[in-house]
N, C-alpha and C positions, 0 to 999 in steps of 0.2 A: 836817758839813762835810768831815770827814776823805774819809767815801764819796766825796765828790762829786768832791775832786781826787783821789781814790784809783781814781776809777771811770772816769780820762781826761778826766772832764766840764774846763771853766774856769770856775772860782769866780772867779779875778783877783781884785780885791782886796777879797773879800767874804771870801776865806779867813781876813785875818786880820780881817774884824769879822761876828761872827755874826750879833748884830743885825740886818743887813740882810739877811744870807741871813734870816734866820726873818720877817721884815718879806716879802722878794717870795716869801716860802712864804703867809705869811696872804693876799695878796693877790691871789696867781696861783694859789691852791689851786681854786677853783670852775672856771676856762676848761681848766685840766691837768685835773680830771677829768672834765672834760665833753667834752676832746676827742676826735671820730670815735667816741664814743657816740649816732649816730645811725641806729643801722637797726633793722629790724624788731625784734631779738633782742634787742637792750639800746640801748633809747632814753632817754637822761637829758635835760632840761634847767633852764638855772638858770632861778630867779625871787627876786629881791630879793635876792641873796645865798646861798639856801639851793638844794638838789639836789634833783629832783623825778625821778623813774622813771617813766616813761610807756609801757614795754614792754606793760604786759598791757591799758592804757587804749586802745591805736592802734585797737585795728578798732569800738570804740564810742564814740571821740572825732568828735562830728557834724560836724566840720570835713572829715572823711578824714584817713588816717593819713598820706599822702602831704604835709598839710599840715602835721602834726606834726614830720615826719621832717625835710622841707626846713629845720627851725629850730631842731630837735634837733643837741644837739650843742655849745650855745652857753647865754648870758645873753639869754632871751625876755623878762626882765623889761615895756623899751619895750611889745612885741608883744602880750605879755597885757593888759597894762593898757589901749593901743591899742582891742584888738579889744572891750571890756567886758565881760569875761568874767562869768556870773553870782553869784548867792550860791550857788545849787549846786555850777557850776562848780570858785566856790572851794573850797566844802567838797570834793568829790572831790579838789582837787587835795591836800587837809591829808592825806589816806591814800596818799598817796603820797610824801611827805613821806621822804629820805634824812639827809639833812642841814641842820643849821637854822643860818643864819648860820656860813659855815663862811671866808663873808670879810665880814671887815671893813667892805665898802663899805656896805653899807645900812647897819647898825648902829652906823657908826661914823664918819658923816660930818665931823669935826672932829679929825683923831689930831695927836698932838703928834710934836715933833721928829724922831727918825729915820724912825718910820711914815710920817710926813707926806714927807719927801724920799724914800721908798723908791714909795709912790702915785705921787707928782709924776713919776718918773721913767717907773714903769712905763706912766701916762698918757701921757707924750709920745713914749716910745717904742716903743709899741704902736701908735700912728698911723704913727710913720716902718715900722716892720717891716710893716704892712699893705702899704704901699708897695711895699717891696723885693719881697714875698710875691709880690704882685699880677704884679708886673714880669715874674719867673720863671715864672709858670706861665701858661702861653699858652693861652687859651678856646681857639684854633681848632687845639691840639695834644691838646686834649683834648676831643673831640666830645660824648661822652657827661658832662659836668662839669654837678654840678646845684647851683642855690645858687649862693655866691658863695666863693673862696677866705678861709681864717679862718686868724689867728694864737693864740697862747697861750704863755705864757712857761714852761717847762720847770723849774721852781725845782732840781732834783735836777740835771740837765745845763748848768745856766745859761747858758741860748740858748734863742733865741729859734726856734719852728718852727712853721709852716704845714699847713694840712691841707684839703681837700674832699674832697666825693663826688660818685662815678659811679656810674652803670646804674643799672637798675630798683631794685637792692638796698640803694641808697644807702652802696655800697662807700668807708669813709675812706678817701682815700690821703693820708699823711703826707711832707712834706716839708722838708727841709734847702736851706736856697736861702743864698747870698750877703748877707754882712752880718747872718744870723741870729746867728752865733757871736760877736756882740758882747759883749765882757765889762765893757768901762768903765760906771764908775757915777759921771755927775755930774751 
């Protein structure tokens, strides 16, 4: 926590209860490190929880890699399960396997007390910063925008930040927009 206001970041009044910083760390750990991991070179995405590397899988994933990519980056959970992926499928996808339950949400669908109001929060205010996100980056200032603008909550900088891709290369560009640097927690 020290880092965090030591680093400029605003902890606000998570500084003086850690708890809840380590609470929107376990919970914001999967979408922070899946953010603008989506291009050819290092393609991560989550499923259930856990980090899956799909870098060396793009050019023999029968979908096309370009389908990959548009959804890398993010929680495919929905998407996978959506599309029926098979029991091959799955099986390839367990050798790719980064990290296993690295948030809490699949695993942990019932947390008590502080986890519980630190979820709750991140939940409601993951929809409003979508919002804000959305608001800020203008599709027709950005011609080449692929996909759709995405948030993720920064638990190290405690703010909230936005990111998509451009061009061919599925380029992240990460963004600081208004109302992301919210610090209250209630």
């Amino acid at each position: 926590i020290a880092a965090c206001v030591g680093a400029g970041g605003t902890c606000g009044r998570f500084a003086r209860r850690p708890v809840h910083f380590y609470g929107a760390l376990r919970e914001g750990a999967v979408p922070y490190l899946l953010a603008g991991r989506n291009t050819p070179e290092e393609c991560l995405v989550g499923i259930g929880g856990d980090v899956y590397d799909m870098t060396e899988f793009l050019p023999e994933h029968p979908g096309t890699a370009e389908t990959v990519l548009v959804h890398a980056g993010d929680d495919c959970t929905d998407l996978f399960e959506a599309v029926g992926h098979s029991r091959r499928a799955r099986g390839l996808a367990s050798h790719m396997l980064l990290t296993l339950g690295l948030s809490g949400a699949a695993s942990d669908p019932a947390p008590a007390g502080n986890l519980r109001s630190v979820r709750k929060w991140m939940r409601r205010e993951s929809g409003r910063q979508l919002r804000l996100a959305r608001a800020h980056v203008d599709p027709d200032e950005v011609p080449d925008l692929i996909g759709e603008v995405r948030v993720f909550f920064d638990p190290v900088r405690w703010r909230w930040r936005a990111w998509y891709s451009t061009g061919d290369d599925f380029v992240p560009v990460f963004v600081d927009y208004p109302g992301g640097g919210r610090d209250s927690y209630t």
